[in-house]
Every structure is written in structure tokens, then in C-alpha cells.
MARPA-915333 format. One line per 2 residues: number of its first residue (from 1); their letters; for each residue x, y, z of N, C-alpha, C, O, CB. Coordinates in nm, 2 decimals. Atoms other than C-alpha are relative to their C-alpha. Glycine has a CB too. Example, Ala and Ser with C-alpha at 12.3 -4.5 7.8 and 13.67 -1.06 7.14 Angstrom:
<atoms>
1 = AS = 0.09,-0.12,0.00,1.23,-0.45,0.78,0.09,0.12,0.00,0.19,0.12,0.07,-0.10,0.00,0.12 ~ -0.09,-0.11,0.00,1.37,-0.11,0.71,-0.08,0.11,0.08,-0.03,0.22,0.09,0.04,0.05,-0.14
</atoms>
This chain:
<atoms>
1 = XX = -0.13,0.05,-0.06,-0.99,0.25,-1.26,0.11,0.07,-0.06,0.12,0.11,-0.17,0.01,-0.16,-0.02 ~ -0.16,-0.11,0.09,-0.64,0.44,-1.33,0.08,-0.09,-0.03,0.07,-0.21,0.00,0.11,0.12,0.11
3 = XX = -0.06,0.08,0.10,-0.40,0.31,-1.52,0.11,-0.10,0.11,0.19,-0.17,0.05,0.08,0.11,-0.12 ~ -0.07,0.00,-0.06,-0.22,0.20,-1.17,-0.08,-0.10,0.12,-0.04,-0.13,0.23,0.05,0.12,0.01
5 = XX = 0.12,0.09,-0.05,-0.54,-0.03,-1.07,-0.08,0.07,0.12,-0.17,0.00,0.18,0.05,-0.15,0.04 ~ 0.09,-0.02,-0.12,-0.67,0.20,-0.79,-0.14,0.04,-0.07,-0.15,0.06,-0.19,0.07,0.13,0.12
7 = XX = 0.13,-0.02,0.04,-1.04,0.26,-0.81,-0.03,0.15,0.03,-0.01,0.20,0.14,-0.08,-0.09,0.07 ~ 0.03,-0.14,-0.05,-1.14,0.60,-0.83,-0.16,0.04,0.08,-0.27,0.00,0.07,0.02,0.10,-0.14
9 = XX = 0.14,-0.02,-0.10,-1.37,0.75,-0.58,-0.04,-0.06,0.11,-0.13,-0.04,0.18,-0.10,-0.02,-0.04 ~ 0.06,0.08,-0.12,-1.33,0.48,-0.35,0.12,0.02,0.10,0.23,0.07,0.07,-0.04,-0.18,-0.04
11 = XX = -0.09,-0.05,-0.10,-1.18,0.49,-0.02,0.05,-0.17,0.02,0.00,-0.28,0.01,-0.08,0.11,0.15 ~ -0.11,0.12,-0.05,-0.91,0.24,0.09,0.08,0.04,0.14,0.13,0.14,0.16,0.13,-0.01,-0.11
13 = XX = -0.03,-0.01,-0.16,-0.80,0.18,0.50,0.13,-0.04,0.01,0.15,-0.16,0.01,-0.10,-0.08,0.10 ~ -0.12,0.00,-0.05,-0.43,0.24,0.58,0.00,-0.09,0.12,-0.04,-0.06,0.24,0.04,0.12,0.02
15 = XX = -0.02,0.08,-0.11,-0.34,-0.07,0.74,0.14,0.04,0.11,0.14,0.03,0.23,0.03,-0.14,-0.07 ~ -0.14,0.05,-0.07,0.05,-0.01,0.83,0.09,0.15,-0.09,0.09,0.15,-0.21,0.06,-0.23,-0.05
17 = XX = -0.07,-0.11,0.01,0.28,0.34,0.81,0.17,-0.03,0.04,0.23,0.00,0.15,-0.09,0.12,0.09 ~ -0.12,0.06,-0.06,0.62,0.20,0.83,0.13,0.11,-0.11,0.11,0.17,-0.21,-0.01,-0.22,-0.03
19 = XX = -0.20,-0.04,0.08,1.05,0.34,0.71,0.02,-0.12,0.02,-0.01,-0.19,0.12,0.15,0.13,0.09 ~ -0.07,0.11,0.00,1.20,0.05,0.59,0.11,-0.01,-0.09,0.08,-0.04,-0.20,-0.07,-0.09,-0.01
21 = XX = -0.10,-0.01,0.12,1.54,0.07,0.43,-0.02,0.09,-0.04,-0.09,0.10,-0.14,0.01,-0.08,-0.11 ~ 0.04,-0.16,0.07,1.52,0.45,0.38,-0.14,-0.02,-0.07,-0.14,0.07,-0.16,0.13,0.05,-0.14
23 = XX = 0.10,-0.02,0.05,1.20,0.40,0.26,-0.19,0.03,0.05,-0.26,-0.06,0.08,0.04,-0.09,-0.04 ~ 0.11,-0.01,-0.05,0.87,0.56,0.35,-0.11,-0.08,-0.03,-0.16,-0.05,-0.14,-0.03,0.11,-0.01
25 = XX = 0.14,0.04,0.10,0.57,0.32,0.28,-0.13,-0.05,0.06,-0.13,-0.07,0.19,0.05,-0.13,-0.10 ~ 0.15,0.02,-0.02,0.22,0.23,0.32,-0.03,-0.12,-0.04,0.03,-0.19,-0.12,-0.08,0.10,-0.06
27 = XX = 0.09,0.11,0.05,0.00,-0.03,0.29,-0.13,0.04,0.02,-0.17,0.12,0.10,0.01,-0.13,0.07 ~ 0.13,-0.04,-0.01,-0.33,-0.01,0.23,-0.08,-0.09,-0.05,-0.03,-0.18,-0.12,-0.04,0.12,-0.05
29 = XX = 0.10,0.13,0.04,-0.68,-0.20,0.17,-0.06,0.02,-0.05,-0.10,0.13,-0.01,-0.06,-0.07,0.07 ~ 0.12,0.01,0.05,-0.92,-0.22,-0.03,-0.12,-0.09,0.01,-0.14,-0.20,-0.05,0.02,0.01,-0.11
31 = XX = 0.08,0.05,-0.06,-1.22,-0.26,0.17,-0.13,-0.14,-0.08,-0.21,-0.21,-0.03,-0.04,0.12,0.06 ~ 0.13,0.06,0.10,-1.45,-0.44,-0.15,0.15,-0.18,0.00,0.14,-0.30,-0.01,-0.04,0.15,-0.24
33 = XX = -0.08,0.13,0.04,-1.12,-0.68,-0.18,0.06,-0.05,-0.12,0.11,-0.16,-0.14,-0.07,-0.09,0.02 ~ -0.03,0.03,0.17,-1.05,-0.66,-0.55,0.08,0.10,-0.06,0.10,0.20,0.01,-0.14,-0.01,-0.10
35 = XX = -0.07,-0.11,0.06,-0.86,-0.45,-0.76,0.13,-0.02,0.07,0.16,-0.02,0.18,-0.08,0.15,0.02 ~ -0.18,-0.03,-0.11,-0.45,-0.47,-0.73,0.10,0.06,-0.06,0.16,0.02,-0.16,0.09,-0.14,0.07
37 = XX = -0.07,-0.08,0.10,-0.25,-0.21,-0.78,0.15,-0.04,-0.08,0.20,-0.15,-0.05,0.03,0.12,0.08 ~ -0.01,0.05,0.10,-0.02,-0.23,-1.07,0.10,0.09,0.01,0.16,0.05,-0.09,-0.09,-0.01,-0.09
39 = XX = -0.09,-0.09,-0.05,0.25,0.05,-0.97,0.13,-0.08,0.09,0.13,-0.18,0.15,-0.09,0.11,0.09 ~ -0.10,0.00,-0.08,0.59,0.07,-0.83,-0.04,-0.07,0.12,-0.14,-0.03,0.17,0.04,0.13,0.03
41 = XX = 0.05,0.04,-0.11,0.57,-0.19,-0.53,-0.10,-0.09,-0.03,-0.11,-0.20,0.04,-0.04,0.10,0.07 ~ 0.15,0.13,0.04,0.28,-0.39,-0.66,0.07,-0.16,0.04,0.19,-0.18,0.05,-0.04,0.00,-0.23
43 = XX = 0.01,0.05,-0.06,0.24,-0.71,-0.53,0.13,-0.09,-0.13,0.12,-0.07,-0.25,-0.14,-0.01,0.05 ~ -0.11,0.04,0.12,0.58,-0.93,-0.74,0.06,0.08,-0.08,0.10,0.03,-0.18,-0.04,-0.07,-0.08
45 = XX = -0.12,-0.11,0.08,0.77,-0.61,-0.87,0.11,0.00,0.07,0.13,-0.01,0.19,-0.04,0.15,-0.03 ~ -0.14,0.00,-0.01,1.10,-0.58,-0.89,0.06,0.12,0.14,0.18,0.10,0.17,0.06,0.04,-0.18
47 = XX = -0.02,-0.03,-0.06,1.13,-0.36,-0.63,0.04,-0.05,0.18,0.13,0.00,0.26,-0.06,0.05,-0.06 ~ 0.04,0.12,-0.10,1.05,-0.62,-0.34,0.14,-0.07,0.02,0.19,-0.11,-0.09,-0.11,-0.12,-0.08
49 = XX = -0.12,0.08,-0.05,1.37,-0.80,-0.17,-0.02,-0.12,0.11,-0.06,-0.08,0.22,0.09,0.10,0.07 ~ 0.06,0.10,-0.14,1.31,-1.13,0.06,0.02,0.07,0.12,-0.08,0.07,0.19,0.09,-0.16,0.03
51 = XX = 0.00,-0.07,-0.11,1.46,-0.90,0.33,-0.11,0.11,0.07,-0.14,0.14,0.18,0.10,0.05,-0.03 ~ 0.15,-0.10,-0.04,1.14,-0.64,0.27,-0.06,-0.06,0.04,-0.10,-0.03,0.15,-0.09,0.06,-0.07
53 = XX = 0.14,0.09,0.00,0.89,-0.92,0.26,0.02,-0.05,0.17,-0.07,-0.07,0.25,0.02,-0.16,-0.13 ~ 0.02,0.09,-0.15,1.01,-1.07,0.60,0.00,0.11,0.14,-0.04,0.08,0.25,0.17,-0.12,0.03
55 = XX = 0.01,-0.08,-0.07,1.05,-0.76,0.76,-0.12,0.06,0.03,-0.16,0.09,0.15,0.08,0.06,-0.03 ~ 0.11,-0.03,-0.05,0.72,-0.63,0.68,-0.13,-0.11,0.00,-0.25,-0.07,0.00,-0.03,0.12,-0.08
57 = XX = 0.07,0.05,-0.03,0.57,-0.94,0.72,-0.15,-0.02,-0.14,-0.27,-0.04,-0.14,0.00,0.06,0.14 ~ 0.14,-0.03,0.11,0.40,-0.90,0.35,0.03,-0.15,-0.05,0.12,-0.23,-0.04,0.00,0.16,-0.14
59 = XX = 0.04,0.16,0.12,0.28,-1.19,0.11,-0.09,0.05,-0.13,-0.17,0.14,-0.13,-0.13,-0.13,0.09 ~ 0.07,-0.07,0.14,0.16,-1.14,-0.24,-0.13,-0.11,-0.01,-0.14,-0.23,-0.02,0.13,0.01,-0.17
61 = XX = 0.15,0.09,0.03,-0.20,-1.25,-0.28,-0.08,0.13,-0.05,-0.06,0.25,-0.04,-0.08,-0.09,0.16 ~ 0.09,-0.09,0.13,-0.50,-1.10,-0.53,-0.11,0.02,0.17,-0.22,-0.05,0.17,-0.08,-0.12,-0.22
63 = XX = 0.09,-0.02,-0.08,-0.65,-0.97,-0.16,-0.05,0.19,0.03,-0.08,0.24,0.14,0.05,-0.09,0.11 ~ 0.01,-0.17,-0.04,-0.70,-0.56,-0.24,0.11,0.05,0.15,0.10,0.15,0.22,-0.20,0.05,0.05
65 = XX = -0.14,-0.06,-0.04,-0.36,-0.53,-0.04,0.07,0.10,-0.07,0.06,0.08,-0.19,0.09,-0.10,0.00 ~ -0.11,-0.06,0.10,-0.11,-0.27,-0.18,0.08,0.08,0.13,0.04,0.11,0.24,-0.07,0.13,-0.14
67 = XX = -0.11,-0.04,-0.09,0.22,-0.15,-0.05,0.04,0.11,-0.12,0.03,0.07,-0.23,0.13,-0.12,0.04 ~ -0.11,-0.08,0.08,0.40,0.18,-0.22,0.04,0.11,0.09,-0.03,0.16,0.18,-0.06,0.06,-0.15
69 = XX = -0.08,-0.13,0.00,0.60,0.45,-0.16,-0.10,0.11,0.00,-0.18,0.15,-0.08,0.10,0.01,-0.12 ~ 0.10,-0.05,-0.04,0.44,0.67,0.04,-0.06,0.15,-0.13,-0.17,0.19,-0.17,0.05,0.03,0.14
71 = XX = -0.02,-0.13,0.10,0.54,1.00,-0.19,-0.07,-0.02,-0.12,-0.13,0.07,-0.17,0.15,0.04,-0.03 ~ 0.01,-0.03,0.17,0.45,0.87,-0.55,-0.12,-0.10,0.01,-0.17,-0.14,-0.09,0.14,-0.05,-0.12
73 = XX = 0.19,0.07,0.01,0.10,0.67,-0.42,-0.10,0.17,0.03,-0.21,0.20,-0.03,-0.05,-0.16,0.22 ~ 0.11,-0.10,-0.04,-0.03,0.99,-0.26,-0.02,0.10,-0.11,-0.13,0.14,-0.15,0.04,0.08,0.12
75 = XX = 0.03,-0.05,0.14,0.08,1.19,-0.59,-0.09,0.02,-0.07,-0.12,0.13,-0.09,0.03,-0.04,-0.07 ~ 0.09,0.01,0.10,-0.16,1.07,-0.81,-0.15,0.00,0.12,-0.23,-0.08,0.07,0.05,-0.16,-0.12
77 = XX = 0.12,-0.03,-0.04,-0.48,1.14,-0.54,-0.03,0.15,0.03,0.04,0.24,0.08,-0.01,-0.08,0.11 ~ 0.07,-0.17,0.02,-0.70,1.47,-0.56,0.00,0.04,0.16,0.00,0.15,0.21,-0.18,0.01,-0.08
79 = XX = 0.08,-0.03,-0.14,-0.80,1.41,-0.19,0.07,-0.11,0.11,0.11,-0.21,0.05,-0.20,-0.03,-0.03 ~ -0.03,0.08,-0.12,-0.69,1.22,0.13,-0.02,0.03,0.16,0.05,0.11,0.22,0.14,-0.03,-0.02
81 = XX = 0.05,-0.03,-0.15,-0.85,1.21,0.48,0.12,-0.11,0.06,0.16,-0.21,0.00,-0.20,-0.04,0.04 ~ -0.05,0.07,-0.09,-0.65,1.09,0.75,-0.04,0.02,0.15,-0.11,0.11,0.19,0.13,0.02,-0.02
83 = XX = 0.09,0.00,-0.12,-0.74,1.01,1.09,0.14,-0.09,0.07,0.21,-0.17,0.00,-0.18,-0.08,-0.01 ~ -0.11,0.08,-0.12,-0.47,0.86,1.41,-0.05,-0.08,0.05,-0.14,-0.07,0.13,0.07,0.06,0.12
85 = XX = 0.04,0.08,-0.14,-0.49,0.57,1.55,0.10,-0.10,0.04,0.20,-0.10,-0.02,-0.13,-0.08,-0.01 ~ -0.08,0.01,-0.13,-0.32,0.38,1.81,0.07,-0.15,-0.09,-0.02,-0.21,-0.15,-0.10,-0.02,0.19
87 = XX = -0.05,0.11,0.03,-0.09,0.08,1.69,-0.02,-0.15,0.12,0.01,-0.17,0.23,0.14,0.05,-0.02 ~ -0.03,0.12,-0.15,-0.15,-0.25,1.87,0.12,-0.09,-0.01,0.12,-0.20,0.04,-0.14,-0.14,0.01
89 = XX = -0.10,0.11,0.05,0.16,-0.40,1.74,0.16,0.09,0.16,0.21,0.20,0.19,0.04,0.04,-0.25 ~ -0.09,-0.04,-0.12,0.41,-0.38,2.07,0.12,0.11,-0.11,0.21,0.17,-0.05,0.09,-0.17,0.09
</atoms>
């Protein structure tokens, strides 16, 4: 595990690619459900504003959820596949 709680070697499924408040960010899952990251954005850091939370519709729970900044999550990965797919959200 890195010092930032992701698991290494394991793959995690980009729920949600959103700008919000100048901000590029992600969410992502961790399909096993455990482990939560511990970085910028983490689930109750100071970065978090009731205005983010309602906008992106997040909630802090220990459910392998994570939100960060798109630029300084991808940083620290050797490798990243991506794949398109279609939003069902109007």
C-alpha cells in the first residue's frame, strides 16, 4: 500500500470525470471496497467545502471511494489504461 492508501497493482474503476471550481477531479473505486486514500481530497480533508459535497453529490464513507485532483493522483502511477464510456447522467 503507498503511503497515500492506494493499493499497488491493483486496478480501480473511474466512476465520475468532472471541473468543479477550477478544478479537474476524479473519482474512483476500489472494486475489493477497502483501502481509503489518505491524500489531498481524501474523504474529510480540508480541502472539501459543503458547496463541493452537494455539487458532486459525494459523502464520506470507508467504501473504497476516492476523489482527487486529477494531476497529482495520476502522478504518483507508473501505468494507467483508460477506456470511454458513455455518461448516463442527463
Amino acid at each position: 500500500m503507498t503511503a497515500c492508501g492506494l493499493l499497488r497493482g491493483h486496478a480501480y474503476g473511474l466512476e465520475e470525470a468532472r471541473e468543479v471550481a477550477g478544478r479537474r477531479l476524479l473519482r474512483l473505486r476500489n472494486p475489493w471496497g477497502r483501502g481509503e486514500w489518505t491524500g489531498a481530497w481524501a474523504d474529510g480533508s480540508g480541502e472539501w467545502t459543503e458547496e463541493l459535497l452537494a455539487a458532486l453529490q459525494y459523502e464520506f464513507a470507508d467504501d473504497g471511494a476516492l476523489s482527487a485532483v486529477a494531476r497529482s493522483l495520476l502522478r504518483g502511477w507508473r501505468a494507467a489504461a483508460r477506456r470511454a464510456v458513455r455518461s448516463t447522467r442527463p
